[in-house]
N, C-alpha and C positions, 0 to 999 in steps of 0.2 A: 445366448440361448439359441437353440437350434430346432427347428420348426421343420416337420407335426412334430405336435405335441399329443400323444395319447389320454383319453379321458374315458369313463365311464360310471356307472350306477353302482352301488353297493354290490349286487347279486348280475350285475355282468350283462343285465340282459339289456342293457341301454348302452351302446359305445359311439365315440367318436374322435375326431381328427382333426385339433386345431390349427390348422396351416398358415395362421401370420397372429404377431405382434397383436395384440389386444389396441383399441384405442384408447381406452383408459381403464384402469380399476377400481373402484369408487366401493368404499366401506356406508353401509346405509345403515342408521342409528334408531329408522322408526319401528314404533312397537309390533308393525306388522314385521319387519325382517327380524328382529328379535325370536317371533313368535317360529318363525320360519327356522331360523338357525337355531333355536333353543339354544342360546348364546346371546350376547352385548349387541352385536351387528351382524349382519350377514356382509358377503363380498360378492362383488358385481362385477365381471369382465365383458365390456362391451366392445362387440364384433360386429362386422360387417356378417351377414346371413351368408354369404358366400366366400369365407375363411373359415368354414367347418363344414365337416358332414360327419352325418350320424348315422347310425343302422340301430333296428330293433325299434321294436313298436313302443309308441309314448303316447300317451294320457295327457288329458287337460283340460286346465282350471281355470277359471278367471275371477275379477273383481272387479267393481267401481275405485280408483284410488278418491284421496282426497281432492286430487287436483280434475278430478273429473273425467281420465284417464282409464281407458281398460288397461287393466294390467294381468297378462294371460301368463301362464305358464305351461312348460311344459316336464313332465315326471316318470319317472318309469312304474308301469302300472302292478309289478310287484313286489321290489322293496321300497316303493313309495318317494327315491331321493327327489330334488328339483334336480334337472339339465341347466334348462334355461329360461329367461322369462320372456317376454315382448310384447310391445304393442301393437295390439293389429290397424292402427293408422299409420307405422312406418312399419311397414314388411321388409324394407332392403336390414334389417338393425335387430340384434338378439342379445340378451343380458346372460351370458353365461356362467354359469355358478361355477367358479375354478378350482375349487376346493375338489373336486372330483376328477381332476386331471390327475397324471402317473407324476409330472413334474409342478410342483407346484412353484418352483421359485418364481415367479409371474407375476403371483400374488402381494403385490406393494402399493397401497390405494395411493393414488394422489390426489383423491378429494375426499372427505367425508362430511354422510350429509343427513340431512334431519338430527342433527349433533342437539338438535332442542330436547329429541328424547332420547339421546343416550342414557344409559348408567354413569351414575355419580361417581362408581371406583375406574372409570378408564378414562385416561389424560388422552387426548389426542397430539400427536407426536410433533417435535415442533417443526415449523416449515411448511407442514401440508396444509393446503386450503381445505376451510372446513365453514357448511355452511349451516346453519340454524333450519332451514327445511330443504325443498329441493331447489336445485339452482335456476 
């Protein structure tokens, strides 16, 4: 793989440059990333906040998670895609949605998690760590 990697929003006006190797990829099984991907799981590439940049203006969201956790996001404010998510008690750390990169071959979780509520028709593949909520 050869890095940047170009990324962007549906309608273009959110772009960015991922310049190193992800530290991991983590496929997430709970009902809110469900609700998110409008799919089984959503997928999560977690970077260091200074292994990308981004241009064009973004929006943002947040929530309480379960674990007590802000969990912010950030979107582009006119086709609506997610970028990225984070939490604003670790600033150095961003959840990048890779699904939105030009190259997706990146995208290989090596954990999945809240597998308590996946869908019942997806086997989790065998070998990868898979946990029942978050780790």
């Amino acid at each position: 793989m050869s890095y940047p990697i170009e990324g962007s929003c549906q309608c273009g006006n959110v772009s960015y440059q991922l310049l190193r190797e992800p530290k991991m990829v983590v496929a997430c099984h709970c009902k809110e990333c469900q609700k998110l991907s409008t799919s089984a799981f959503s997928i999560t590439a977690v970077v260091d906040v200074n292994d990308v940049e981004f241009s064009g203006n973004m929006s943002d969201w947040s929530r309480v998670a379960d674990s007590g956790n802000t969990n912010s996001a950030k979107f582009c404010p006119t086709c609506g895609n997610r970028i990225y998510h984070f939490d604003p008690d670790q600033p150095g750390m961003i959840k990048l949605k890779p699904a939105n990169l030009s190259d997706t071959s990146i995208i290989h979780p090596t954990a999945h998690v809240w597998v308590s509520e996946k869908q019942d028709w997806f086997t989790i593949p065998e070998g990868v760590q898979a946990f029942d909520k978050q780790p």
